[in-house]
C-alpha positions in Angstrom: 7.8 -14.8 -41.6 6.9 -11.3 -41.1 3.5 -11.1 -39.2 2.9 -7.6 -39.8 0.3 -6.2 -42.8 2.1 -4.8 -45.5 1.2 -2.9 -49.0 3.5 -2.6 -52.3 3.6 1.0 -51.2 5.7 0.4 -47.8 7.4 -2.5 -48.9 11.0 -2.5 -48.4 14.0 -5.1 -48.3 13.7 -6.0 -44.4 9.9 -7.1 -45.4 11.2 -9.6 -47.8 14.0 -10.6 -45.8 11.2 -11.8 -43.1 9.5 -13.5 -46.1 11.8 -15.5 -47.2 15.2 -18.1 -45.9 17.9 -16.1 -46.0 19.4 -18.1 -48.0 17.4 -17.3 -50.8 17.0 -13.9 -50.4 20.9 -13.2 -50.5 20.4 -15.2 -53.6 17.8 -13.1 -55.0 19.7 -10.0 -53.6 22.9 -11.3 -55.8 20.3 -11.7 -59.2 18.6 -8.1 -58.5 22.0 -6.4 -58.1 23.2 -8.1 -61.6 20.5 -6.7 -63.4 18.9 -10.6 -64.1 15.2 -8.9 -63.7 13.4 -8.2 -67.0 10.1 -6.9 -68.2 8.7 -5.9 -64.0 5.3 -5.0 -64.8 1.6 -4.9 -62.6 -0.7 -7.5 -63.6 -3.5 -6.6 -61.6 -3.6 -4.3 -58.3 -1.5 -6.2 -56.3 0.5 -8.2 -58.7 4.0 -8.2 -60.1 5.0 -9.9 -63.0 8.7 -10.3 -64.3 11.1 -12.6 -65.8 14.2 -13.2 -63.9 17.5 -14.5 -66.2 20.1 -17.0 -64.8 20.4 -20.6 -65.7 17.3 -20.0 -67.6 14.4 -17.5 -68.0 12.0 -17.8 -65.7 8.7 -16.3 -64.8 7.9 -15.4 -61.7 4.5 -13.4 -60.1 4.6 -12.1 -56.8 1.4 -11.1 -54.9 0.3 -8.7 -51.8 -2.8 -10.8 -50.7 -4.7 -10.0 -47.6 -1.3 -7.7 -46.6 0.9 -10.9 -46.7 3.6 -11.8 -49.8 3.2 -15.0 -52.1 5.5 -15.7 -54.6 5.1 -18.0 -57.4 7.9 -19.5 -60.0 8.2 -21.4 -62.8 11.5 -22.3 -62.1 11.8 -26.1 -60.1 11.5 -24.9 -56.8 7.5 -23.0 -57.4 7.3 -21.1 -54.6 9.3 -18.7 -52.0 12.5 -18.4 -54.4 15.3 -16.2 -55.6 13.9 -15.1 -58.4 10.6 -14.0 -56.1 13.3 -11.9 -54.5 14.8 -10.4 -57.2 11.6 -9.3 -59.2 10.6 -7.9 -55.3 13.8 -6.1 -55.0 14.3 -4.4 -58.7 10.6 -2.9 -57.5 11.7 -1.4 -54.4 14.5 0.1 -56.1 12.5 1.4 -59.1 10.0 2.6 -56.6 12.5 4.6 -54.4 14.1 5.9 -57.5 10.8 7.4 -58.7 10.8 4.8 -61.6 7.2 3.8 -63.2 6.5 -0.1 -63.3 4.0 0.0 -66.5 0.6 -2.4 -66.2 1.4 -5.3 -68.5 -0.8 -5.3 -71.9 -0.3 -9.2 -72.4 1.7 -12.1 -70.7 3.6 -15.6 -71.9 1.9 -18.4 -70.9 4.3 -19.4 -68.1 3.1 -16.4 -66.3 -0.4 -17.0 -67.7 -0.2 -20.6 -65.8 1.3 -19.2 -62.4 -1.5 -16.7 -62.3 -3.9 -19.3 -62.8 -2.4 -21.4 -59.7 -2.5 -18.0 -57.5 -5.4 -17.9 -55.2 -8.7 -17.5 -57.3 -10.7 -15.5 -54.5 -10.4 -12.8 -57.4 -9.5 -13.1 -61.1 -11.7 -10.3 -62.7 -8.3 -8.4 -63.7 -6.8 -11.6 -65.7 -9.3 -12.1 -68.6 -7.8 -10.2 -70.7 -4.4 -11.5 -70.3 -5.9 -15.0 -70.4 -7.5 -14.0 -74.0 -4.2 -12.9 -75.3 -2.3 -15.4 -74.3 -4.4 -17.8 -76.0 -4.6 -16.0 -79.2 -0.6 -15.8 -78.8 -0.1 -19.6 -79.0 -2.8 -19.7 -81.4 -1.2 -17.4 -84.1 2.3 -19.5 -83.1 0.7 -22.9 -83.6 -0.9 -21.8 -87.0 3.0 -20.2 -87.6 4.5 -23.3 -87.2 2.5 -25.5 -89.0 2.6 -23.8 -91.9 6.3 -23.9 -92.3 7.8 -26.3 -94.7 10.0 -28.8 -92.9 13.5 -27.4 -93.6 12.8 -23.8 -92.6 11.4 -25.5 -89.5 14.5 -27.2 -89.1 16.2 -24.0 -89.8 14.6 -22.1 -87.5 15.2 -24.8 -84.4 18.9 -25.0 -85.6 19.2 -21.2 -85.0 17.1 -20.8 -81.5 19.5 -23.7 -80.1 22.3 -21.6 -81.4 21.6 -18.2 -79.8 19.9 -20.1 -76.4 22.2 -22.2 -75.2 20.0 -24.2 -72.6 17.4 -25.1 -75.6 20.7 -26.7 -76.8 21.2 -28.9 -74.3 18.0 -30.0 -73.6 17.9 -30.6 -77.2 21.0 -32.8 -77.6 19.7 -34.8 -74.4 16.5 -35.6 -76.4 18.9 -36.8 -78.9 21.2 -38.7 -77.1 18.6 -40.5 -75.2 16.6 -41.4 -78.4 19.9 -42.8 -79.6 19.9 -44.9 -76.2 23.8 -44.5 -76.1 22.9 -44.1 -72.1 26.4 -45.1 -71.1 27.7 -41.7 -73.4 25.1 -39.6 -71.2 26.2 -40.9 -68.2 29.4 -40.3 -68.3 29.2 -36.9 -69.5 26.6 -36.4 -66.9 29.3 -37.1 -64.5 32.1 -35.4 -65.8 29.7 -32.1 -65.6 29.1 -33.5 -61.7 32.9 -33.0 -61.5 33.0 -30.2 -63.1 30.3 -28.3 -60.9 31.9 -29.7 -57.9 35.8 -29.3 -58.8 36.1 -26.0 -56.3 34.1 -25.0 -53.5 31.1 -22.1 -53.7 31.5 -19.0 -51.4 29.0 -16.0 -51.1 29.3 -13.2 -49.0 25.7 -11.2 -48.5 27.2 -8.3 -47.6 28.5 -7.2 -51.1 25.9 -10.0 -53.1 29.6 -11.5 -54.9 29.4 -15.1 -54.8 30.9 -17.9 -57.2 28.1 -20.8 -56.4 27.5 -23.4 -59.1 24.9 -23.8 -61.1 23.5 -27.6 -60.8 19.9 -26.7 -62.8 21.5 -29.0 -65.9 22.3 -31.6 -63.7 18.5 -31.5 -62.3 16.9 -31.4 -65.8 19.1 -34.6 -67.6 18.2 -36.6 -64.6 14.4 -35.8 -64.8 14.8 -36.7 -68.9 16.5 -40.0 -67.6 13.8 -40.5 -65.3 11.3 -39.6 -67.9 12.6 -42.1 -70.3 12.9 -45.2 -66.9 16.5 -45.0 -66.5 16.0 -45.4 -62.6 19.1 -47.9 -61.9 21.1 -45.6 -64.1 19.5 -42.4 -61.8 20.6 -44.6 -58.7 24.3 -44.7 -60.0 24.2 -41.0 -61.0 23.1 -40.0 -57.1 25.1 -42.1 -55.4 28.1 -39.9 -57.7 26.9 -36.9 -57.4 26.2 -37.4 -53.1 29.9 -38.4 -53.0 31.1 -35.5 -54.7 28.4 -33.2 -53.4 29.8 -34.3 -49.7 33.4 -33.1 -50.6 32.1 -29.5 -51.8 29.5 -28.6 -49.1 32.3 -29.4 -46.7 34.8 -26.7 -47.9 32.2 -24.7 -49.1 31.0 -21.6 -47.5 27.9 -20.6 -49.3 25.3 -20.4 -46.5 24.1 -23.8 -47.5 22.8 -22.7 -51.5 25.4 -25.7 -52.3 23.8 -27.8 -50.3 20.2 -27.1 -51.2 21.1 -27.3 -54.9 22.3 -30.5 -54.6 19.8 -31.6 -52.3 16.9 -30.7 -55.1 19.1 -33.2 -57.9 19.0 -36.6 -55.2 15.5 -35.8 -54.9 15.1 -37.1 -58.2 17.4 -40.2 -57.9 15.3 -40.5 -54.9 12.1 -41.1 -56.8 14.0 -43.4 -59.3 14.4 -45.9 -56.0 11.3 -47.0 -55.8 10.9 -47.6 -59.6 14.1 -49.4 -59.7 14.9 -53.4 -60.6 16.1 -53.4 -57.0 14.3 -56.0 -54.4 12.3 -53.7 -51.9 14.8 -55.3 -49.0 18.0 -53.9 -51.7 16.2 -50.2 -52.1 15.8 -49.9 -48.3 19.9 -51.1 -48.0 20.9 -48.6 -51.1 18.7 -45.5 -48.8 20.5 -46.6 -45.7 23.8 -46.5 -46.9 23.5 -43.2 -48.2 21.7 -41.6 -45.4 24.1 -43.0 -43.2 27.1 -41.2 -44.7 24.8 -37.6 -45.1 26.9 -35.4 -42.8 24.9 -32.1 -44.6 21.4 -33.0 -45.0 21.7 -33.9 -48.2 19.3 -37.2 -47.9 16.1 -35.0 -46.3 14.0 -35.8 -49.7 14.8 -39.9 -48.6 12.2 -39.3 -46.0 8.8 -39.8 -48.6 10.6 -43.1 -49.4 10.3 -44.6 -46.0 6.5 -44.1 -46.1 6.3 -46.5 -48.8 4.2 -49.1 -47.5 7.0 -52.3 -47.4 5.7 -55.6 -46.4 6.5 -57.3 -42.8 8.6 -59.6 -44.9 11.0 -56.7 -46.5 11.5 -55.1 -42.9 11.9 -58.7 -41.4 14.9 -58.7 -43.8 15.8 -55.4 -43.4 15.8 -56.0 -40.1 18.3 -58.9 -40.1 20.5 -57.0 -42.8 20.6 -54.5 -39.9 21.7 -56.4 -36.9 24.5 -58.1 -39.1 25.9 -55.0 -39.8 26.0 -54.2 -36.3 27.6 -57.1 -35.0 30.1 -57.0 -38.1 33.7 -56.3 -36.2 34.8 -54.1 -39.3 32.1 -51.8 -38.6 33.3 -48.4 -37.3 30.8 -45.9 -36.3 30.8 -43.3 -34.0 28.8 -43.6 -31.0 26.0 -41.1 -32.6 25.4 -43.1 -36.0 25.9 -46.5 -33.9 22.3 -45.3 -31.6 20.5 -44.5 -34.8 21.4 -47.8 -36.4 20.2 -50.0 -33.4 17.1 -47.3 -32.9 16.1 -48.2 -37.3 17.0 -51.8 -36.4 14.3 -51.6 -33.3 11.9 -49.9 -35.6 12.5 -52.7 -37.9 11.7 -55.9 -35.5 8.5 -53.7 -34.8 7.3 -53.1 -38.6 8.0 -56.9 -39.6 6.3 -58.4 -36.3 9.4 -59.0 -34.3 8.7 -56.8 -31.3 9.7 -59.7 -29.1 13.3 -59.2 -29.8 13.6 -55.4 -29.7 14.3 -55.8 -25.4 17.5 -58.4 -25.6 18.9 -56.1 -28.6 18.1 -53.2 -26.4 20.1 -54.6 -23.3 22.8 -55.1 -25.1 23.1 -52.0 -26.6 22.4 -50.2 -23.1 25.7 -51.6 -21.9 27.7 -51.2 -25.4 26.6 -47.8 -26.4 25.2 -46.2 -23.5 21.8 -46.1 -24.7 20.2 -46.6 -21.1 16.9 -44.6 -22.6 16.2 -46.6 -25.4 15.5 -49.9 -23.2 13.9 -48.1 -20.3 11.1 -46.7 -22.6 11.1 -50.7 -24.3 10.2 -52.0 -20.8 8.2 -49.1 -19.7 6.1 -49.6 -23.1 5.9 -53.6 -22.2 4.8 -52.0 -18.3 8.2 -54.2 -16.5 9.0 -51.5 -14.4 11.0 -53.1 -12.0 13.2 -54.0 -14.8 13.5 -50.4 -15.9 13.7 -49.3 -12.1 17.1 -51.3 -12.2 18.4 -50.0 -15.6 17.4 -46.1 -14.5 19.8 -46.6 -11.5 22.8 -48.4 -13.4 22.0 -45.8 -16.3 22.5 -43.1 -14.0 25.8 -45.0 -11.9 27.5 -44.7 -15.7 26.2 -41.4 -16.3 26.3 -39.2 -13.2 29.4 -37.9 -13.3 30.4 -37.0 -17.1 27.3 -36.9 -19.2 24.6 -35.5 -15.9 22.2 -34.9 -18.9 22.1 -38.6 -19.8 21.4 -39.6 -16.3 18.7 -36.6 -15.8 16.3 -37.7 -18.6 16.8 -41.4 -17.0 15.8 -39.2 -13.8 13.1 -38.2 -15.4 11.9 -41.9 -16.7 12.1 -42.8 -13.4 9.5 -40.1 -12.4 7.1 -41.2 -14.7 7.3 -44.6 -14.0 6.0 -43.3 -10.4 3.5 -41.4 -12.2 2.2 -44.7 -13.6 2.6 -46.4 -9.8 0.6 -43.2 -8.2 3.7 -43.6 -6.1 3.1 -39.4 -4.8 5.6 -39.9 -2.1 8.5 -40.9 -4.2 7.8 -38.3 -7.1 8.0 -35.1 -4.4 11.3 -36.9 -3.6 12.6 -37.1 -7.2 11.3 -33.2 -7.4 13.1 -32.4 -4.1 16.1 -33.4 -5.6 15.7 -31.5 -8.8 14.8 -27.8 -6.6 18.6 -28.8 -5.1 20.0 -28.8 -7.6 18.5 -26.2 -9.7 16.4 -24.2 -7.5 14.5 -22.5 -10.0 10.8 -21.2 -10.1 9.2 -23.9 -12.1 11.1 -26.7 -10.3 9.6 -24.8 -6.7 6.1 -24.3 -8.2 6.4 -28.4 -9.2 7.0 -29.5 -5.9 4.7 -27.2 -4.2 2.1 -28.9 -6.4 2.9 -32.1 -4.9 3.6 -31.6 -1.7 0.2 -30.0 -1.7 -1.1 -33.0 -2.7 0.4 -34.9 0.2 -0.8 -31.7 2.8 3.2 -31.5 3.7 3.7 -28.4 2.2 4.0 -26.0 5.1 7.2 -28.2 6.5 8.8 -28.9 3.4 8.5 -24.9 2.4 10.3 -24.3 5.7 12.6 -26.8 4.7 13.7 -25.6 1.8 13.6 -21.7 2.3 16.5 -23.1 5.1 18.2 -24.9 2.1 18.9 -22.2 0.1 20.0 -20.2 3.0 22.3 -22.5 4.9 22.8 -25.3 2.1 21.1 -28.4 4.3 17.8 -30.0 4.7 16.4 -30.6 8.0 16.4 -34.1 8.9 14.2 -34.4 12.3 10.8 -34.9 11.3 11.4 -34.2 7.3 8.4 -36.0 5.8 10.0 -37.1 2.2 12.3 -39.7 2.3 15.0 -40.2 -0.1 14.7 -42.4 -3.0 17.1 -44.9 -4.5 18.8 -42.7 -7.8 21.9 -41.5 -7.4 22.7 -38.3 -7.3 23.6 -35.4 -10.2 27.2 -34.5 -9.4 27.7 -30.6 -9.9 30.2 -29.1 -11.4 30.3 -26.0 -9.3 29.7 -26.1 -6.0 27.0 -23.3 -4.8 27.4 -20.3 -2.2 24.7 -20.2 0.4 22.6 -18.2 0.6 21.4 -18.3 -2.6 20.5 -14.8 -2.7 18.8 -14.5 -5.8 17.1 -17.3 -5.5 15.5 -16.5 -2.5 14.4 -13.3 -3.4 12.6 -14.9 -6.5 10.9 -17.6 -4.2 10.0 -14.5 -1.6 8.3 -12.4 -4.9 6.4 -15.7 -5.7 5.2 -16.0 -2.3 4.3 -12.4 -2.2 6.0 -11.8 1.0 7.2 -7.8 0.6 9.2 -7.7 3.7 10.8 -11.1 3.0 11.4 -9.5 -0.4 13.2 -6.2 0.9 15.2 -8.0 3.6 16.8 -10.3 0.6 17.2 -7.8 -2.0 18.7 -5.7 0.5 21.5 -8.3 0.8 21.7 -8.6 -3.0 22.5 -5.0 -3.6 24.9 -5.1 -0.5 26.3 -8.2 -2.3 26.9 -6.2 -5.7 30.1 -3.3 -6.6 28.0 -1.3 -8.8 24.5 -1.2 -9.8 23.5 -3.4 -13.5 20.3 -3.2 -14.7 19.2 -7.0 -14.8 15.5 -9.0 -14.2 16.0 -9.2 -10.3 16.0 -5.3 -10.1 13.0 -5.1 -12.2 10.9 -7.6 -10.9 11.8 -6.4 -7.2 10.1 -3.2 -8.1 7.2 -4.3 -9.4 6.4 -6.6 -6.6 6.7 -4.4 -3.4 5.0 -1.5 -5.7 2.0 -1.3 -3.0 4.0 -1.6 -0.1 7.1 0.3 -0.6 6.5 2.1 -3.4 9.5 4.8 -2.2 11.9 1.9 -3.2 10.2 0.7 -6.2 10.9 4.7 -7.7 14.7 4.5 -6.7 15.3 1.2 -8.3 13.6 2.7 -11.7 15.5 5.8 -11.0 18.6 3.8 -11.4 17.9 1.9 -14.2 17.1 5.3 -16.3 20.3 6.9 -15.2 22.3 3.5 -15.8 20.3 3.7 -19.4 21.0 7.0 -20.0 25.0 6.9 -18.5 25.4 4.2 -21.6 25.0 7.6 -24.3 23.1 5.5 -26.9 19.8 6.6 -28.4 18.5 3.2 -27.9 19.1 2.8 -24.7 17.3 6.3 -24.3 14.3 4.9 -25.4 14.8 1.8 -23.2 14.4 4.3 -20.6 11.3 5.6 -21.0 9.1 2.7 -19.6 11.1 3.5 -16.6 10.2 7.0 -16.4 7.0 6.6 -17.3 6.4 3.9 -14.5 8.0 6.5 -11.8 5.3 9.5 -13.3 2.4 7.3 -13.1 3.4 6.4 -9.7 4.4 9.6 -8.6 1.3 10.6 -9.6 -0.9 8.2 -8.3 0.5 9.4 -5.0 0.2 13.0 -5.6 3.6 13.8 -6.3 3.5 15.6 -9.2 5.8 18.1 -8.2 8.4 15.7 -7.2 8.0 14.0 -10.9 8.6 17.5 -12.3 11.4 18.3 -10.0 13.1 14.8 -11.3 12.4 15.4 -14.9 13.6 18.8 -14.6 16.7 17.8 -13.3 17.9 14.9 -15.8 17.1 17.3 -18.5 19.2 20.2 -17.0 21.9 17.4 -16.2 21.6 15.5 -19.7 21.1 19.0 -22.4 23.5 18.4 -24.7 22.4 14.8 -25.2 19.7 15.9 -28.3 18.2 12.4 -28.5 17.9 11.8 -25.2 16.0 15.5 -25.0 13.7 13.9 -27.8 12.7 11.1 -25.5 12.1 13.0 -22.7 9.8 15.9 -24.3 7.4 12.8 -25.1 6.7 12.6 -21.2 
């Protein structure tokens, strides 16, 4: 989200693309751009009110509060939707076209109910909606009661007629009061297969899309839930995930499929725990169907988990787990194979079974390479020498085709030394680490330690030589080396490491060190490319050779300006203003001039860049 204050009067569409996914603001973009957005009106100083048109007609209040946007809905999904967008949108465009938005004289009672869920820090301006909205459903109350029954029945006939969604809800109240559930079932589903028979695509760019529309789905599985239908809900989402699968898979829809589908389980989802299902069969039926979710269709399964399940039900869970594991006609893929044996861990522990989480554990080490998983089980139960000998046969496996397996075993290994107080050992695990990847943080790490141990002065000297000539002394080096094997590269490194060293020489704050390093760097180099060495080179020998921290910016604003893009004019100008505030520091004012002169001389027919350089 945008951090930056904003006001209705400077609001524009990159504001509300910050605000919101991007996902839904294409969405919203698509609605505004079909003209969905009716009656946009102020409902206070800093309110708008509309009613957006699409599967239904929905009200929708967005707010400027405290110079940041809220958006409130009454369609399902409340806050931060598309229809937030639109309503944002049609005012940006009315706005820029000179169009008035009117203040609203009165509002329905869906917006009456959003404003009341707003932020009440200040509600002076909504009384007199509030009033007539209340004498609105008033006078309709009194309306309808008065009516004789058959010109109320006449009435209803001819709304559901001209308003097709009163319709179906409507007939759903009928067919589930004739409890011919098997009839809405089916006809539920044949409307899943519908919805899903081709995939959605949207392209942003031009707001054309054909995405379908699963809000009916949603509301005749809430009116099954409403009326306890929750085995016949579980049926229903377990049909719809299967079909939903297919469709997000050939769609491309920037996910809107997905998310759609994704708000329907939800309800099927809430069904579970209502359902004639055993606690032990509901936590089966959630596996199974988070287990096949390739697109994060499941995510609303997580509340369900928190349910508070006796030791009993995960004991069983448990054992349901590990059969299914051993079972021969099992075929999962590596990835789904860890998180099955890491639930079936988290299992043993929740039912009181933590004693056989470590045999599970070995075996799965050895059959599915999860080395980690049993280390941090014996680290947990503090047998380290156990883990000690699992690291090192983790690593043996791992070295050479997955190193970034066998470096987080690494780093086990280091805290298990951590835990020992073992100093010695963890400089020599950090030793290895600066070999391999001599970067700042991994030199500022073992510095740290080696402090600790007061060996720092040799084992700077020893390293400095490293990354020069590629070895480690060995007469007299004061950390031994320790029993992991090593990381084996994939590219094998030129020494010196040029860069390297200058970066360690700039940490050090060693100038000449610095100069003699970078020199070799440029030397090194065909042409000059503006990059963080060259910048940070400058900046540390300002004091000391400031001569060659102006030629370095000098370059970068010529390479800048050599690129004939007003941007990177502008990303000059911190350069030239570093070379004038310099120059002047040191009395050169002339010679800032003289430079100055010259690019603009050199540079005249390049009108932005003279823009940029008249602000100097």
């Amino acid at each position: 989200m945008n951090s930056k204050k904003i006001t209705f009067k400077t609001l524009n569409a990159e504001d509300v693309n910050d605000y919101f996914q991007d996902r839904i603001f294409y969405r919203g973009v698509r609605y505004q751009k079909q003209g969905l957005v009716k009656k946009l009106a102020w409902v206070g100083e800093n309110r708008l009110m509309a009613e957006v048109d699409g599967s239904d007609l929905y009200s929708v209040v967005v707010e400027l509060k405290n110079g940041f946007l809220e958006s409130i809905c009454s369609c399902p999904y409340t806050y931060s939707c598309k229809h937030g967008v639109a309503a944002l949108l049609d005012y940006i465009e009315r706005r820029e076209k000179k169009i008035n938005v009117a203040t609203a004289k009165k509002v329905n009672p869906q917006t009456l109910q959003l404003l009341r869920y707003l932020d009440d820090d200040d509600h002076s301006g909504d009384s007199d909606f509030q009033a007539s909205a209340s004498n609105e459903m008033s006078a309709l109350n009194c309306f309808l009661e008065n009516m004789e029954r058959p010109a109320l029945i006449d009435l209803i006939m001819q709304m559901a007629e001209n308003h097709g969604n009163m319709k179906s809800e409507l007939l759903m109240m009928v067919n589930l009061e004739s409890s011919d559930i098997d009839q809405i079932i089916q006809k539920l589903k044949n409307n899943i297969d519908l919805l899903s028979d081709e995939p959605a695509w949207s392209n942003h760019w031009n707001g054309e899309c054909d995405l379908p529309d699963f809000t009916p789905v949603c509301k005749q599985m809430e009116a099954l839930f409403q009326k306890g239908k929750y085995d016949e809900l579980l049926d229903i989402g377990r049909y719809l995930f299967e079909a939903g699968q297919n469709q997000v898979e050939e769609s491309d829809d920037d996910g809107d499929t997905a998310l759609e589908i994704s708000n329907c389980l939800a309800v099927a989802f809430d069904a579970l725990t209502e359902s004639s299902l055993t606690p032990v069969e509901q936590m089966i039926w959630a596996f199974k169907i988070s287990l096949d979710d390739e697109f994060d269709l499941c995510e609303e399964l997580s509340s369900f988990w928190e349910e508070p399940f006796s030791p009993k039900a995960w004991s069983e869970y448990a054992d349901f787990l590990e059969t299914y594991l051993k079972d021969e006609k099992t075929d999962l893929s590596s990835y789904k194979r860890k998180n099955v044996s890491h639930l079936l861990l988290s299992a043993l522990k929740l039912s009181g079974r933590s004693d056989e989480t470590l045999e599970i554990a070995r075996k799965e080490a050895v059959k599915n390479n999860d080395y980690q998983t049993l280390v941090e089980l014996l680290m947990e139960a503090k047998q380290y020498d156990e883990a000690e000998e699992w690291i090192i046969k983790g690593m043996q496996a791992n070295c050479k085709n997955l190193p970034g397996i066998a470096s987080r075993l690494r780093e086990q290994y280091f805290t298990i030394k951590q835990r020992q107080k073992d100093v010695l050992t963890q400089a020599s695990i950090q030793l290895d680490e600066f070999c391999e990847s001599p970067t700042v943080s991994n030199y500022l790490a073992l510095k740290t330690t080696a402090t600790k141990l007061k060996i720092w002065e040799i084992v700077q000297k020893g390293i400095l030589n490293y990354l020069e000539k590629g070895v480690l002394p060995k007469k007299n080096w004061p950390i031994p080396n320790n029993p992991l094997p090593k990381l084996e590269r994939k590219f094998r490194s030129n020494f010196p490491l040029i860069t390297d060293l200058v970066e360690v020489y700039i940490l050090e704050d060693k100038p000449d060190k610095i100069i003699d390093w970078y020199q070799e760097y440029c030397d090194a180099g065909k042409r000059f490319f503006i990059n963080s060495i060259h910048i940070a080179v400058a900046d540390a020998v300002l004091e000391s050779y400031p001569e060659l921290s102006i030629n370095i910016w000098k370059k970068i604003t010529e390479t800048y300006i050599a690129q004939t893009k007003p941007v990177s004019y502008h990303s000059a100008a911190p350069f030239l203003k570093k070379i004038k505030k310099l120059q002047n520091k040191r009395n050169q004012n002339e010679e800032w001039l003289l430079y100055l002169n010259k690019l603009k001389t050199i540079n005249k027919r390049k009108i932005r860049l003279m823009d940029v350089l008249g602000t100097l």
